[in-house]
VMD Tcl script that draws the C-alpha trace (Angstrom):
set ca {
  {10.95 -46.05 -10.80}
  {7.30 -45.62 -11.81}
  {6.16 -45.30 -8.16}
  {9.31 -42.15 -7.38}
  {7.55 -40.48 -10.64}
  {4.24 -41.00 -9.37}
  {5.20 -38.91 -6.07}
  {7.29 -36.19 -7.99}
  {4.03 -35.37 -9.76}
  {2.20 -36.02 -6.83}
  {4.28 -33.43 -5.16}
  {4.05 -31.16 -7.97}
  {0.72 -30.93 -8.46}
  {0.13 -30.26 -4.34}
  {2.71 -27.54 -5.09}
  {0.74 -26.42 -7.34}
  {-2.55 -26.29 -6.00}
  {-1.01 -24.54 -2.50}
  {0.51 -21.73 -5.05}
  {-3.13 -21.25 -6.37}
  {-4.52 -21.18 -2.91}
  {-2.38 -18.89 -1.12}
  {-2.94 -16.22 -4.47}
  {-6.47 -16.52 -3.73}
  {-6.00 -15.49 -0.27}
  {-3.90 -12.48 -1.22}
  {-6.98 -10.60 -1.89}
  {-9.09 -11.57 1.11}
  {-8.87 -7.93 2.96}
  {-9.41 -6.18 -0.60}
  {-13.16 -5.16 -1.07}
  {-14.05 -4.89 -4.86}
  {-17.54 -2.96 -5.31}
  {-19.74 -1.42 -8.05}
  {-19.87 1.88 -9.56}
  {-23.06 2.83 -7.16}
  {-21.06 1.31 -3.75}
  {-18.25 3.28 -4.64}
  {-19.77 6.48 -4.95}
  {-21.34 5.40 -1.71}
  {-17.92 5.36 0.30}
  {-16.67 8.61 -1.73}
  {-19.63 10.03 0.68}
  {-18.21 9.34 4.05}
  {-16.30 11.82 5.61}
  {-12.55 9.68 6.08}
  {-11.51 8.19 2.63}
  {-8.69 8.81 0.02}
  {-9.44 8.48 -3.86}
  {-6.60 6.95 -5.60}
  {-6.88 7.02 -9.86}
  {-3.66 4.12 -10.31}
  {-4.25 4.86 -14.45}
  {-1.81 7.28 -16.48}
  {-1.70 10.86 -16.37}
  {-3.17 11.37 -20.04}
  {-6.01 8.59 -18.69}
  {-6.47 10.95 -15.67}
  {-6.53 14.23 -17.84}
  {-9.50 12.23 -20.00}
  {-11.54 11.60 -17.11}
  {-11.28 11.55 -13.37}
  {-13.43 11.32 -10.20}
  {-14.02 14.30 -8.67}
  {-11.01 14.71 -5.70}
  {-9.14 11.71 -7.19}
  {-5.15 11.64 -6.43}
  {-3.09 10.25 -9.16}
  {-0.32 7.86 -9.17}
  {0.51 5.43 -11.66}
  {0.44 1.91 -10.40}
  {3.07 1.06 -13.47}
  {5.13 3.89 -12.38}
  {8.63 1.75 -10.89}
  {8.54 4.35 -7.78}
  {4.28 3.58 -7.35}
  {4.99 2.03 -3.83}
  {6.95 5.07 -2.81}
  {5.11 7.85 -4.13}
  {2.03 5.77 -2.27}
  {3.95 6.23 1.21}
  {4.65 9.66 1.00}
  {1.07 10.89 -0.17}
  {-1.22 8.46 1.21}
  {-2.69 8.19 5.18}
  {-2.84 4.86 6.63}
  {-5.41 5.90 8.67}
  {-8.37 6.94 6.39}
  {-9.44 4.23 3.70}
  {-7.85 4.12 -0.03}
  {-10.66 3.87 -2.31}
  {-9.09 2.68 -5.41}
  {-9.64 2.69 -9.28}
  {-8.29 2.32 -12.84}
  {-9.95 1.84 -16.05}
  {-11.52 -1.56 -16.21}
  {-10.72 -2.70 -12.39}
  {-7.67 -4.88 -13.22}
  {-4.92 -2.55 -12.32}
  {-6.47 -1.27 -9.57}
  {-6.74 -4.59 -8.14}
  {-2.57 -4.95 -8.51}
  {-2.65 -1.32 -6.95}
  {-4.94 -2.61 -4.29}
  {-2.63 -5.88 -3.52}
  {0.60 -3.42 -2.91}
  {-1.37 -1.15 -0.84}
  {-2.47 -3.59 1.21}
  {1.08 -5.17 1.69}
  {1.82 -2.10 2.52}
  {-1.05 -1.75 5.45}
  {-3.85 0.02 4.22}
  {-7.50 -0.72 4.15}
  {-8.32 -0.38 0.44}
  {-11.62 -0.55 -1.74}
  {-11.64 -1.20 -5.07}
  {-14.10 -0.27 -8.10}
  {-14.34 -3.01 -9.81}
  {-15.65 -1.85 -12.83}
  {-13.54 0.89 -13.12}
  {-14.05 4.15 -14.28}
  {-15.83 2.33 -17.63}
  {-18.36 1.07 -14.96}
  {-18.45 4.75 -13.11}
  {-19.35 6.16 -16.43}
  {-22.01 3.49 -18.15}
  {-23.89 4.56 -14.46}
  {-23.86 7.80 -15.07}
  {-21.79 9.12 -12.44}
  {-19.95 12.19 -12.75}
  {-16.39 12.65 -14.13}
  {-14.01 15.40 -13.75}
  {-11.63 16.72 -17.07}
  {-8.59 18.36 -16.93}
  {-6.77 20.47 -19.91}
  {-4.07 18.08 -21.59}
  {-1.60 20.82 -20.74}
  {-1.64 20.86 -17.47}
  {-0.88 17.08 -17.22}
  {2.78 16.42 -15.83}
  {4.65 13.62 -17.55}
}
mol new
graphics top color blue
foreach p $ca { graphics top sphere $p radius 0.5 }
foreach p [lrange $ca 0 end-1] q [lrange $ca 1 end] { graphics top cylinder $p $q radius 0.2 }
display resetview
């Protein structure tokens, strides 16, 4: 009896250790850079800004050119489809650079080539790079 317990947590804790492994590799073709790379790749001529925050976080404060869809949205993945290019890189952002990582996970599922600020816009703005407002009126709910 002790030694079939022994290999049931045995197995379980290889189980285990493969879940944690193969989560690790889910982000190997995501590219997480700072504030200064960022604006860096914003400069070449064949890249997509995506702004995964809310609307009213959009309307506070934006990169200049972003597009904005909400990766919490339940239709994200769609809306992504229709308004995104495969071809041109999806440089990608939120806030603090945790939900554009989830953002940048689906889109890469999904087959593009993604870069993420991993800062987020907090990081864009402590260096001093330039954000873009919009009138709380004109945001779309």
């Amino acid at each position: 009896m002790f030694r079939t317990i022994k290999s049931a947590i045995y197995l379980i804790i290889m189980a285990m250790c493969a879940t944690q492994a193969s989560g690790c590799t889910k982000n190997d073709n995501i590219i997480s850079v700072s504030a200064p790379e960022f604006e860096k790749e914003i400069k070449t001529d064949s890249v997509q800004i995506l702004d995964v925050r809310t609307p009213q976080e959009y309307a506070q404060g934006h990169i200049d050119g972003a597009l904005n869809i909400n990766v919490q949205s339940d239709d994200f993945k769609k809306i992504a489809k229709r308004k995104l290019s495969k071809e041109p890189t999806v440089l990608v952002y939120c806030r603090s650079g945790r939900r554009s990582l989830d953002a940048a996970e689906i889109l890469t599922e999904l087959g593009y080539k993604v870069v993420n600020l991993k800062g987020g816009i907090i990081e864009w703005e402590e260096d001093g790079l330039p954000i873009t407002r919009i009138e709380t009126s004109k945001v779309n709910d």
